[in-house]
N, C-alpha and C positions, 0 to 999 in steps of 0.2 A: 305312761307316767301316772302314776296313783301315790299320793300322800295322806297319811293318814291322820298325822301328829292329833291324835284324840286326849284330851284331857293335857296337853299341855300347854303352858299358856300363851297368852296372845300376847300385843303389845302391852298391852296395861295390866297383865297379871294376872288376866283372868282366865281359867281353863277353856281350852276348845270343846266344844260338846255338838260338833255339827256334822260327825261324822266323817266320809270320807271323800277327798276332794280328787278327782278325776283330771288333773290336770290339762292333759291334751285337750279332751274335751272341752274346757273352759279356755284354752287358750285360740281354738279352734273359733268356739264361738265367737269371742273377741276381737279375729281376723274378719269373719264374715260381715261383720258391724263395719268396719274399717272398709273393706273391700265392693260393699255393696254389693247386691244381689239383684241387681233391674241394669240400670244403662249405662252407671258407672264407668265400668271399663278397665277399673282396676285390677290387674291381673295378679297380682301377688303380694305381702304382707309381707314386711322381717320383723321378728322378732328378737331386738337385742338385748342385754342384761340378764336374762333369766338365767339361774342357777341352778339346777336339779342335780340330786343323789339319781343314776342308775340304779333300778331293780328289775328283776325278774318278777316279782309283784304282778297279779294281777286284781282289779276291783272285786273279784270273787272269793281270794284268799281272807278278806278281813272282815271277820265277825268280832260282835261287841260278847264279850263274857257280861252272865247274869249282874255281877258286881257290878262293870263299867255302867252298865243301864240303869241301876239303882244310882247309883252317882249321878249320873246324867237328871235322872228325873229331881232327885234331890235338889238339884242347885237348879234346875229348871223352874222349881216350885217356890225356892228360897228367894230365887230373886224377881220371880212375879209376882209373892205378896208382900219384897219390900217398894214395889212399881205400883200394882194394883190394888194394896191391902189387903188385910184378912175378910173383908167382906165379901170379896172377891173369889177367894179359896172354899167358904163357906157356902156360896153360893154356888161354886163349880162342882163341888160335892153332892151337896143334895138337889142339884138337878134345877137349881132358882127357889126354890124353895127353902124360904127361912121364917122359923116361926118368930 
């Protein structure tokens, strides 16, 4: 199970920009937390609710186009220097260095 939903948005509107999410794997890890791993004893985990699309998909199929990554960085950079300011951005450029 691999989903990709890149640039579209989240609960609150905003684009995903995190790339792409391996599902199994994160569900997998999630059991293991649940299950413990020492003296537990816990032998197995269910998982109810979850709703997935079936694909043939694999994590290898999906690359970002030059574009999606220019997007990516854009809003990456938009909204770290309405967070951390422009002094911030100025200073990650030239390396700390500001005359």
């Amino acid at each position: 199970m691999v989903t990709r939903k890149f640039g579209e948005p989240d609960l609150y509107g905003k684009p995903k920009f995190g790339g792409v999410d391996h599902v199994a794997h994160e569900l997998t890890c999630a059991s293991a937390l649940l299950m413990g791993q020492t003296s537990e004893g816990i032998p197995a985990v269910l998982i109810r609710g979850y709703k997935y699309e079936r694909s043939d998909e694999g994590i290898s199929d999906y690359q970002l186009k030059p574009e999606a990554i220019r997007t990516a960085v854009k809003e990456v950079l938009k909204e770290s220097i309405k967070v951390l300011g422009l002094k911030w951005l100025i200073k990650l450029v030239t390396g700390g260095v500001c005359s």
